[in-house]
N, C-alpha and C positions, 0 to 999 in steps of 0.2 A: 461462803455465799454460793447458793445455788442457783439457776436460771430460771427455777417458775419465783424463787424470791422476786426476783425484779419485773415480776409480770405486773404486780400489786403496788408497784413505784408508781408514781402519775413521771411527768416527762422533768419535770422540775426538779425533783428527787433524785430519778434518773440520773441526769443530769451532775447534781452536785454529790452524787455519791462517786461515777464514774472519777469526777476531779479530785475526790476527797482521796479515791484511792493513788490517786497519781501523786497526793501530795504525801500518803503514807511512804510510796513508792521513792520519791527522792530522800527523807529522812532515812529511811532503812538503806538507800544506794550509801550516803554519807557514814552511817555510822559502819556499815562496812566498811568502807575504805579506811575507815579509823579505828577498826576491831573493836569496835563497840558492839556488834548486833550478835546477840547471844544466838539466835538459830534463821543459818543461812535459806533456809527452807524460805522464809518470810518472802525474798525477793520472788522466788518464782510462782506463789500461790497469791502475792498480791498482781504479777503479771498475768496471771490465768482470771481472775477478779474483773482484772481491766479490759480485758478481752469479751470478757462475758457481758460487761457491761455493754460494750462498746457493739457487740454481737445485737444489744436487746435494742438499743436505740437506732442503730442503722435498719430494724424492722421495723420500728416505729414509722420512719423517719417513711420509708416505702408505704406501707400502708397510707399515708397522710398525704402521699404523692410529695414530698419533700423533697430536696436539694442535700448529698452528704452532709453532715454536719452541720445542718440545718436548727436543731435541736439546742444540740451544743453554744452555737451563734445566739440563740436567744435568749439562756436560761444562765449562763457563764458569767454571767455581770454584776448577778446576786448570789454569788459564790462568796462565803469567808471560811477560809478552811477552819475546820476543829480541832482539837489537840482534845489525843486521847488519853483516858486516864492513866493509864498504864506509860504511857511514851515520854521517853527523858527529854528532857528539853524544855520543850515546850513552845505557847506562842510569848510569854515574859522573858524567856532565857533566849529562846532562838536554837539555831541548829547546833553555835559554839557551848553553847551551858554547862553539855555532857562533857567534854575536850576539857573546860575552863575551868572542872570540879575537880577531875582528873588529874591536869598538871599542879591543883593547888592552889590557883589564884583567887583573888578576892577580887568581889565585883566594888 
């Protein structure tokens, strides 16, 4: 993800993509801890993500003559995060899924 990408977001987008990334962001902290996440890179390119984000709507946020977080405060309510195709787990299984396939249990 680039920075004129999110020029082309409206604030709403903005908004729940910034959170979406935060939500990739603790899935990938977990499955590290649990030696699941096949390439550690993930962690620091989804913190550079969130940065970026975060960079485009505190501009936003100034131009509009805003309050910090001002953005975030409005748009955060209609947030349900997504489960990516690719990502183990899921929103059915949860964070344990991957752990609980792992040691063999049956649900």
């Amino acid at each position: 993800m680039n920075y004129a990408d999110l020029t082309d977001l409206n604030d709403e987008q903005l908004v729940h993509t910034e959170l979406n990334l935060e939500h990739q962001l603790i899935t990938a902290r977990f499955q590290h801890a649990t030696n699941q996440l096949q390439d550690t890179s993930t962690l620091k390119k989804l913190r550079r993500d969130i940065a970026r984000v975060r960079t485009a709507a505190r501009g936003r946020e100034l131009e509009q003559g805003l309050r910090k977080n001002a953005l975030r405060d409005a748009h955060s309510t209609s947030f349900t995060p997504s489960v990516e195709a690719g990502a183990e787990g899921g929103a059915a299984g949860g964070f344990l899924k991957g752990v609980v396939d792992k040691l063999g249990g049956s649900e």
